[in-house]
C-alpha positions as CSV (number, residue, x, y, z in Angstrom):
1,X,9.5,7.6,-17.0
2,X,6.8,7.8,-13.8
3,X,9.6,10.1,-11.5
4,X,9.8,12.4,-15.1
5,X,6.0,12.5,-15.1
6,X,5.6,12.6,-11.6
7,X,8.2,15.7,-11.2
8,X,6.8,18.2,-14.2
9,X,3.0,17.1,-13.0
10,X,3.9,18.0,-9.4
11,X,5.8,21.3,-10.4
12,X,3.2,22.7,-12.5
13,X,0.8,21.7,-10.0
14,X,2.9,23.8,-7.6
15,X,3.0,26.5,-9.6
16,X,-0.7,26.9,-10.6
17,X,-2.1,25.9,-7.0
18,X,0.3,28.4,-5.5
19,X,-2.1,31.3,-5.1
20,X,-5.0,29.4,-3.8
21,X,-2.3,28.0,-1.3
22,X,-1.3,31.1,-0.4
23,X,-5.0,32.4,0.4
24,X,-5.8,29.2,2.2
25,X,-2.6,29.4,4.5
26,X,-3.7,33.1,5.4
27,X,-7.2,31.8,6.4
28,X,-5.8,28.5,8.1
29,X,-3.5,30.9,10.4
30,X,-6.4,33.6,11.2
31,X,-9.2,31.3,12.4
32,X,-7.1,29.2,14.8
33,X,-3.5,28.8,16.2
34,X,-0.7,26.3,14.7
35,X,1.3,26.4,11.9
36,X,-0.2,26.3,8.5
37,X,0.8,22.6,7.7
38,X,0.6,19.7,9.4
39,X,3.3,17.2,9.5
40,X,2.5,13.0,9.8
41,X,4.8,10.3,9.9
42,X,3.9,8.1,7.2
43,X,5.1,4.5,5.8
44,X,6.9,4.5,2.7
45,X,8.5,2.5,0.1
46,X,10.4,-0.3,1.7
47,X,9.4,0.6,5.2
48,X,11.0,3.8,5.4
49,X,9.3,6.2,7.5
50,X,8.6,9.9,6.1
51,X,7.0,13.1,7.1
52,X,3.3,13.4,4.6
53,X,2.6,17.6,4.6
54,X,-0.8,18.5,3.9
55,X,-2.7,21.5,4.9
56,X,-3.4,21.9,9.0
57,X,-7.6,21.3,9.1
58,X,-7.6,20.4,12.3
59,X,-6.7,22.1,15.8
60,X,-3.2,21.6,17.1
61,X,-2.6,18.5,19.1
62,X,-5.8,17.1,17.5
63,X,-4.0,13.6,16.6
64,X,-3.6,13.1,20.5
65,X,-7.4,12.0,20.5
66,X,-6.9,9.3,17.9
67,X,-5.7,9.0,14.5
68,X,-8.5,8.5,13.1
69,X,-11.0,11.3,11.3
70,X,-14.9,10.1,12.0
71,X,-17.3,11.8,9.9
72,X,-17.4,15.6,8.3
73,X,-18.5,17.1,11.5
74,X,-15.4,15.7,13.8
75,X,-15.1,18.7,16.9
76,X,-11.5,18.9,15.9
77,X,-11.7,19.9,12.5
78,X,-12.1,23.8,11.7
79,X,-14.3,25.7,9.7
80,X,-11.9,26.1,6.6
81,X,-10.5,22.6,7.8
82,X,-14.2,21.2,7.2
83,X,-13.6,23.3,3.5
84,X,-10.1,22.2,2.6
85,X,-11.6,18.3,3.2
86,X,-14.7,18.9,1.2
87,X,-12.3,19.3,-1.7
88,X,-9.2,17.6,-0.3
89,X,-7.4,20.8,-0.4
90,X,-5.5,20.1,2.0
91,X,-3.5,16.9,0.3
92,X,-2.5,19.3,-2.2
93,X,1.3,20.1,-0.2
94,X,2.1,16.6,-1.0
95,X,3.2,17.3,-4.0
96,X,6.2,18.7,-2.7
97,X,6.2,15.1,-1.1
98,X,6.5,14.3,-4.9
99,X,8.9,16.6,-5.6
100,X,11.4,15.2,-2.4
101,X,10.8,11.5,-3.8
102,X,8.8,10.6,-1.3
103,X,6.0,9.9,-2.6
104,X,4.6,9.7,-6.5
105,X,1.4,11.2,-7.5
106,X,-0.3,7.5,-7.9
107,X,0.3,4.8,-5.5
108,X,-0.9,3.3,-2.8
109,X,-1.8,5.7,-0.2
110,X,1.1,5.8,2.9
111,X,-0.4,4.5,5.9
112,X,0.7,5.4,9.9
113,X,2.8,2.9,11.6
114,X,0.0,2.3,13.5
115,X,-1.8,0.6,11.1
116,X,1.3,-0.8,8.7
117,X,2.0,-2.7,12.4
118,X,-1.3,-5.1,11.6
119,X,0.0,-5.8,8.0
120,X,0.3,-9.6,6.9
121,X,3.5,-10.4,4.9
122,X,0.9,-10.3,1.6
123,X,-0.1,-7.1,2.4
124,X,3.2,-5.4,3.0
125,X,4.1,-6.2,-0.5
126,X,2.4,-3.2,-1.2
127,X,4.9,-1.2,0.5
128,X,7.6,-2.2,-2.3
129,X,6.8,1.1,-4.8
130,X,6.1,4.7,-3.5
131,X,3.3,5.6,-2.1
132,X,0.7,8.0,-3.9
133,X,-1.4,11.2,-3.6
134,X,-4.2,9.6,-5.0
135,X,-5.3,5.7,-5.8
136,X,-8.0,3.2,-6.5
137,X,-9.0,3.1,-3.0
138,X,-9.0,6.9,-2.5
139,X,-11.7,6.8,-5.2
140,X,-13.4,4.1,-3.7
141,X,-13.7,5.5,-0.3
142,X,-13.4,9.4,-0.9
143,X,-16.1,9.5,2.1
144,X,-14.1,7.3,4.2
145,X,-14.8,9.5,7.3
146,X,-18.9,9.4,6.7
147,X,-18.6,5.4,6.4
148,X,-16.4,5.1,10.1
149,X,-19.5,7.8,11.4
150,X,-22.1,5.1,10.9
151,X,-19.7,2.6,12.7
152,X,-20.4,1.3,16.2
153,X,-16.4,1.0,16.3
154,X,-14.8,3.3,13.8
155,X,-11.4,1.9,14.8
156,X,-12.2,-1.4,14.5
157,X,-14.4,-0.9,11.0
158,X,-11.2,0.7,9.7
159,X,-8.8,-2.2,10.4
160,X,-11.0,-5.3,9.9
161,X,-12.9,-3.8,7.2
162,X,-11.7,-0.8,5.0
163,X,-8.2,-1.2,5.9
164,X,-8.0,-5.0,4.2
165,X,-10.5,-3.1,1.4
166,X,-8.0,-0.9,0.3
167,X,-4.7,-2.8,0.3
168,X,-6.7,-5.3,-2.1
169,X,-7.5,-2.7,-4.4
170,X,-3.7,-1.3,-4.0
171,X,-2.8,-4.6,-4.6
172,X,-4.6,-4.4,-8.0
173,X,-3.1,-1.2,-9.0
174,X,0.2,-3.1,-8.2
175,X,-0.5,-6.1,-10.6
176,X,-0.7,-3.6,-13.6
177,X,0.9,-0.2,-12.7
178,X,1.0,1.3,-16.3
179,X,1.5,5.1,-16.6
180,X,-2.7,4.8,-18.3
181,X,-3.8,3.4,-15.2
182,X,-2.4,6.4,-13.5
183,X,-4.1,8.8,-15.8
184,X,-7.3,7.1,-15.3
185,X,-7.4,7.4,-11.7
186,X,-5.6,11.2,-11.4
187,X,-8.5,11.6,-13.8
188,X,-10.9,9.3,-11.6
189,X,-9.7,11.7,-8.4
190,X,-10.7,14.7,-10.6
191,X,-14.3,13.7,-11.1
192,X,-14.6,12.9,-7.0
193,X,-13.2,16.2,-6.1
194,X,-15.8,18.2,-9.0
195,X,-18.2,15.5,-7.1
196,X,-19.1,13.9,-10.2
């Protein structure tokens, strides 16, 4: 029933988004070089490592300063990157993630190896469905970049404090993952982006 869902969602999304997409893509390639999407290895269900697609909104080779994104202003980001993340535009090609069965369109959002490395055995249970678009903690820290700004460490904020954050509200999506509590956050996610 959720891959059914999940599948005609992500396909009309597709579809409807397509234009936008395609006017997006145009101004991602004339303001700076790189493709027009930006390829991350991600962890998935079960541990299996996949490639997440979103829009490229930052310069090429920009993950080779660190992994994480500090604040709205970061240097690396360009000027219709800085747009694209206003509205989270640019997770929008991970609904051809969907599509591949990568991911669904809620779940727990895939982490870097990176990060998944630091996991405790209770916190990789959270790894045992597919990872989402969108999820509690996406909501909860839709301005995850601002709060790492105001951080003396960002890196270190991130993985003693919002990295444990998150997995404990994945971990409450887990312990009732009913096709209403993914409404109610896709619809959540909605408000955030309209900035409601």
């Amino acid at each position: 029933m959720k891959r059914a869902f999940d599948v005609l969602v992500s396909f009309i999304v597709l579809v409807l988004f397509f234009p936008i997409g395609l006017m997006l893509a145009f101004l991602i390639v004339i303001e700076s070089k790189g493709g027009v999407f930006y390829y991350q290895e991600r962890v998935g269900q079960n541990q299996q490592l996949f490639s997440l697609i979103k829009f490229r909104s930052m310069r090429i080779n920009a993950d080779l300063q660190g992994q994480l994104t500090v604040g709205s202003r970061d240097s690396r980001i360009t000027k219709v990157g800085f747009f694209i993340r206003k509205f989270k535009l640019d997770e929008f090609p991970q609904f051809i993630n969907v599509l591949k069965g990568d991911m669904s369109i809620v779940g727990p959002r895939p982490e870097v190896p990176k990060y998944v490395a630091l996991y405790t055995e209770q916190q990789l249970k959270v790894l045992t469905v597919k990872p989402g678009i969108t999820d509690y903690a996406s909501i909860a820290y839709f301005h995850e970049n601002e709060i790492l700004a105001q951080a003396a460490d960002p890196e270190k904020a991130y993985i003693e404090e919002v990295m444990p954050a998150k997995i404990q509200l994945n971990q409450r999506y887990l312990a009732k993952p009913t096709l209403s509590a993914d409404l109610k956050i896709m619809l959540l996610t909605f408000l955030k982006m309209l900035g409601r």
